[in-house]
C-alpha positions in Angstrom: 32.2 -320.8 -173.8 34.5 -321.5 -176.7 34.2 -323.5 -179.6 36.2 -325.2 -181.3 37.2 -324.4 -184.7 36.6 -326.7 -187.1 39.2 -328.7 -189.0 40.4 -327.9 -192.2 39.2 -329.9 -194.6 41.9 -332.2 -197.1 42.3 -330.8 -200.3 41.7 -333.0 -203.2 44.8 -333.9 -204.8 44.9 -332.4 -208.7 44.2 -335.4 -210.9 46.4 -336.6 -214.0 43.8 -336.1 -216.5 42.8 -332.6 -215.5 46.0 -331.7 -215.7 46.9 -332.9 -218.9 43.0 -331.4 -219.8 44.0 -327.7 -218.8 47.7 -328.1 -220.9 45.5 -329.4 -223.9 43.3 -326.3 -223.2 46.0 -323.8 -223.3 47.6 -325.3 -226.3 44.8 -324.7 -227.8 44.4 -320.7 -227.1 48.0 -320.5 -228.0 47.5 -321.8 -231.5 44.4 -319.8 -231.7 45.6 -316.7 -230.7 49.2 -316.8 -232.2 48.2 -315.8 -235.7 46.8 -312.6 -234.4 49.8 -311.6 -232.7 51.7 -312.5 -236.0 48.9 -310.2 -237.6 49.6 -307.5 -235.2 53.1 -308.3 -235.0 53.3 -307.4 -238.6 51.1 -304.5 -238.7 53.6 -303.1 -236.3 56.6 -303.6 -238.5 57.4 -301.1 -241.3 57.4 -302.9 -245.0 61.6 -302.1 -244.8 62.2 -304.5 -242.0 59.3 -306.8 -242.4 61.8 -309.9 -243.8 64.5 -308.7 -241.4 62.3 -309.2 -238.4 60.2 -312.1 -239.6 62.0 -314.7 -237.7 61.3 -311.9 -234.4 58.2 -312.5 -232.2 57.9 -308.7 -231.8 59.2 -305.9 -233.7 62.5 -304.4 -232.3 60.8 -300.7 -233.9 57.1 -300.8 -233.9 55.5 -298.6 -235.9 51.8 -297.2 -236.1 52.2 -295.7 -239.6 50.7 -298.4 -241.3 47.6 -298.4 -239.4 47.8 -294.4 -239.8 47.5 -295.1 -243.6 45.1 -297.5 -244.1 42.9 -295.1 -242.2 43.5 -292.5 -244.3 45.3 -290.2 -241.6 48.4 -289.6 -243.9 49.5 -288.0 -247.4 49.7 -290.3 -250.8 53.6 -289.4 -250.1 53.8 -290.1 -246.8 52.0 -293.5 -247.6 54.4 -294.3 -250.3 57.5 -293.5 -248.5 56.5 -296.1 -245.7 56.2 -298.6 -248.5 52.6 -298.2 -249.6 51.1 -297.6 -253.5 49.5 -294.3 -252.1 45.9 -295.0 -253.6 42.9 -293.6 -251.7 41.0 -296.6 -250.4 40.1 -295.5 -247.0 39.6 -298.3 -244.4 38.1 -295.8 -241.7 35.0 -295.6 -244.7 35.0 -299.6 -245.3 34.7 -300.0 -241.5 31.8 -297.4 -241.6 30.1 -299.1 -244.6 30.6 -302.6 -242.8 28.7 -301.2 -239.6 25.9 -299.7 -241.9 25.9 -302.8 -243.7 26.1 -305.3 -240.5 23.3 -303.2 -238.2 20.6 -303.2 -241.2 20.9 -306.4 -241.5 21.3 -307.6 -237.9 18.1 -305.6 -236.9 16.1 -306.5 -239.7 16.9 -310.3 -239.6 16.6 -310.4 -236.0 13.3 -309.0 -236.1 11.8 -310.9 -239.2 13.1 -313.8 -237.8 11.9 -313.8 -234.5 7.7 -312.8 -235.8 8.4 -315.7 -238.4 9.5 -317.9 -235.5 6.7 -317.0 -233.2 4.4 -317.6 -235.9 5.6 -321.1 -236.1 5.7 -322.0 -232.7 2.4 -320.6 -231.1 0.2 -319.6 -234.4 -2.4 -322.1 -235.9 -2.8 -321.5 -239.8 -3.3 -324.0 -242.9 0.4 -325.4 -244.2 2.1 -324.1 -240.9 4.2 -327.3 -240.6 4.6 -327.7 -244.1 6.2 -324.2 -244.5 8.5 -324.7 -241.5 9.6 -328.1 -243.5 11.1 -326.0 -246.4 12.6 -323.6 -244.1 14.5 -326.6 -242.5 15.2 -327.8 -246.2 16.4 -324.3 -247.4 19.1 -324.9 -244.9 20.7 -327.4 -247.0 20.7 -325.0 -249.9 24.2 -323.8 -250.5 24.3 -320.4 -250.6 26.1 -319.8 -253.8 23.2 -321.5 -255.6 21.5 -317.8 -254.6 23.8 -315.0 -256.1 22.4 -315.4 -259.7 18.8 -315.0 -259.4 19.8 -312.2 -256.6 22.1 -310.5 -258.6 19.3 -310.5 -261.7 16.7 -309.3 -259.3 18.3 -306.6 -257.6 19.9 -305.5 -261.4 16.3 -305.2 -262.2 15.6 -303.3 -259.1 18.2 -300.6 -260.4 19.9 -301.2 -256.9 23.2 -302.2 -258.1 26.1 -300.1 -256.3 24.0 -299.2 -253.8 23.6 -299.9 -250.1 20.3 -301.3 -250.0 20.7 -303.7 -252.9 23.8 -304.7 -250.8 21.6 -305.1 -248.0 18.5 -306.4 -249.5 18.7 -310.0 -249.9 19.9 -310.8 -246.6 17.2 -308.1 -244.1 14.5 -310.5 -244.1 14.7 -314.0 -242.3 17.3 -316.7 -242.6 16.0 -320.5 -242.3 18.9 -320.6 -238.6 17.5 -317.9 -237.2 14.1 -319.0 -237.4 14.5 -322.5 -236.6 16.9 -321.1 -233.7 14.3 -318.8 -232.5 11.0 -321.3 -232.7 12.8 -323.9 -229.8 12.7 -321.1 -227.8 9.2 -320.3 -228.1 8.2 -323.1 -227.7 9.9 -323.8 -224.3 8.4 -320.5 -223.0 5.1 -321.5 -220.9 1.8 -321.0 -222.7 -0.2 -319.8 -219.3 1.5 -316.2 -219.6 -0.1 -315.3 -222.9 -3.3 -317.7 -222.0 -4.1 -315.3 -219.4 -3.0 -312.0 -221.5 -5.5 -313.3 -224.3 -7.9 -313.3 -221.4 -7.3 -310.4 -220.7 -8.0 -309.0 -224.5 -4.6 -308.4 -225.6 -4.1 -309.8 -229.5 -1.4 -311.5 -230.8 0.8 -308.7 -231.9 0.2 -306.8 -228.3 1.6 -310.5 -226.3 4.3 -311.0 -229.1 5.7 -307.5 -228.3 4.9 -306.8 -224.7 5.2 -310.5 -223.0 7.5 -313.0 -225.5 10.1 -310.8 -227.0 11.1 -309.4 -223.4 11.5 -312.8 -222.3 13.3 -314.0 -225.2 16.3 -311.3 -224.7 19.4 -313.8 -224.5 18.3 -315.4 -227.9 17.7 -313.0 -229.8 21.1 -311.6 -228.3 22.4 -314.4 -229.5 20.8 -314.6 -232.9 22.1 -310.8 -233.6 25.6 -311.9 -232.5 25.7 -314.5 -235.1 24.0 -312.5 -237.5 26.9 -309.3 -236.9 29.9 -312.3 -237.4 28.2 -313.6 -240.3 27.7 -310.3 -241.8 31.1 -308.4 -241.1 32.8 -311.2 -242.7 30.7 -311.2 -245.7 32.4 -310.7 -249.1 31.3 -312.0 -252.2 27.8 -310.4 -252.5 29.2 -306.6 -251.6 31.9 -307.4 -253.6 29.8 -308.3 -256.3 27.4 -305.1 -256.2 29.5 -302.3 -254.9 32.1 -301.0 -257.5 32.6 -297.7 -256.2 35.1 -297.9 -253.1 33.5 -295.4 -251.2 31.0 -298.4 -251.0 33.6 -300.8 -250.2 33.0 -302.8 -247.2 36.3 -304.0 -245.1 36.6 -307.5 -246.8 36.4 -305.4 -250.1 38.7 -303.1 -249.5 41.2 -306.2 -247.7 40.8 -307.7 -250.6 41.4 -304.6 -253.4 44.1 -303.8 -250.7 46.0 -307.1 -251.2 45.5 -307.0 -255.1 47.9 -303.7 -255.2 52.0 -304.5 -255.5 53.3 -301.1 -254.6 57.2 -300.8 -255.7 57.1 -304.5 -257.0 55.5 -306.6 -253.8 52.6 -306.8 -252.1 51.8 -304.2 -249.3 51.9 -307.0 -246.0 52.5 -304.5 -243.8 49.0 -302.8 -244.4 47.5 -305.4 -245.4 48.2 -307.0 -241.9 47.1 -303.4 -240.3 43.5 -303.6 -242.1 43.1 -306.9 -241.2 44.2 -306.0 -237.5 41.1 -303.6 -237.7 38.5 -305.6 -239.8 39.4 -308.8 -236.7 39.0 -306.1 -233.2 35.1 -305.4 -233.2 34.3 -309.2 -233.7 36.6 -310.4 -231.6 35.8 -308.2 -228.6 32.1 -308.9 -229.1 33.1 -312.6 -228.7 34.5 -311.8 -225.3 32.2 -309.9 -224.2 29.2 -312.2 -225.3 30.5 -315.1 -225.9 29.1 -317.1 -222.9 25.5 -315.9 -223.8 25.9 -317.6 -227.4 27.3 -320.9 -226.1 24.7 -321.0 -223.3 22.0 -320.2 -225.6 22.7 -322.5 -228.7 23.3 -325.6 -225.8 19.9 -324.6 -224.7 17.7 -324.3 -227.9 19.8 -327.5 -229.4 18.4 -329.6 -226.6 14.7 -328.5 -226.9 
């Protein structure tokens, strides 16, 4: 016995507006993701046709020697001949300072943040809600207002030019982060560590064992904001690191940009640095960037 096959079911026509919504959409990538290919576009272009080619969308002779010396992979002469000033900033040692500089405080924050935040959310002390009230103020205090009493403090410290006083006033916890992490907590159901405490486990043993491996997409998402915040930073290495083997890549984009080899400024290697200071964040963004939106939409509506 046969049956029959069912019948196809009409397809919905394609509404107006979702149309018009998707060309809106792509608009939008285009204009967000045209001034990188002009960036690349550029850092493919040798500085002797970069004016000839400007009004090209692609280089008719791409080149890699400017990202060949920004990195430091050529001669002083070589660098100069391709239109260059030759000096010895090294952007392969501001990208490693950057990651050194990004992953201290990324790990450090994160972790600060999220025992600060736990303490908040499931912890019973005198003050508790008062302190939480001036970390919600401090995050109207512009952080400018900071760089002074920093600067004097880690001058004091005899940490200026040095990694860790680069690093220092930013490891512990930042008012976000914990205000970010505590809605979390305090969605997370109190029966699991009820019964652990039952059990005999203390405080520390249920905030490592039972709430931080449940709060994995936050704090994911916490040390992805934490890296873009960080890798982009420039005033306050730029303010303690003189030496450039301490530059970070902002620093050395920026002491890059301030050299005018034979008479104008360097574009095509400037464009090259920035090229490679933009790749790590972007491809984290692509490869995480669901878990951040999904995770700030959560904690926003807690």
């Amino acid at each position: 016995m046969t049956t029959a096959a069912p019948a196809d079911r009409p397809k919905k026509p394609i509404s107006i507006g979702r149309i018009i919504a998707w060309i809106l959409l792509a608009l939008m990538v285009v204009i967000s993701v045209f001034p990188v290919l002009i960036v690349l576009k550029t850092a493919l272009t040798s500085n002797k046709d970069i004016f000839t080619e400007s009004a090209r969308l692609w280089p008719t002779r791409p080149t890699l020697i400017n990202f060949e010396r920004v990195l430091g992979l050529v001669s002083p002469e070589v660098a100069q001949a391709a239109g260059g000033s030759g000096s010895t900033i090294s952007f392969a040692s501001a990208t490693w300072n950057s990651v050194v500089f990004t992953v201290l405080i990324v790990v450090g924050q994160t972790f600060f943040c999220a025992m600060a935040a736990y303490s908040f959310a499931r912890l019973k002390f005198p003050g508790r809600d008062f302190i939480f009230t001036l970390f919600l103020i401090a995050l109207m205090i512009p952080g400018i207002v900071l760089f002074i009493p920093n600067f004097i403090t880690i001058k004091n410290l005899g940490w200026l030019n040095t990694m860790q006083g680069m690093v220092a006033p930013f490891i512990l916890m930042s008012p976000f982060g914990v205000f970010f992490l505590r809605q979390f907590f305090l969605s997370l159901p109190r029966e699991t560590e009820e019964a652990a405490l039952i059990d005999g486990a203390n405080p520390f043993t249920i905030f490592f064992r039972i709430t931080l491996p449940m709060a994995q997409g936050p704090l994911v998402t916490l040390a992805i904001l934490t890296t873009i915040g960080m890798w982009n930073e420039f005033f306050w290495p730029f303010l303690i690191a003189k030496d450039d083997h301490l530059f970070t890549l902002p620093v050395a984009l920026q002491t890059f940009r301030t050299q005018t080899p034979q008479g104008s400024p360097d574009w095509s290697g400037l464009m090259a640095g920035t090229f490679i200071a933009t790749v790590p964040v972007f491809i984290l963004l692509i490869a995480l960037g669901r878990r951040v939106v999904e995770s700030l939409a959560f904690s926003g509506s807690k």
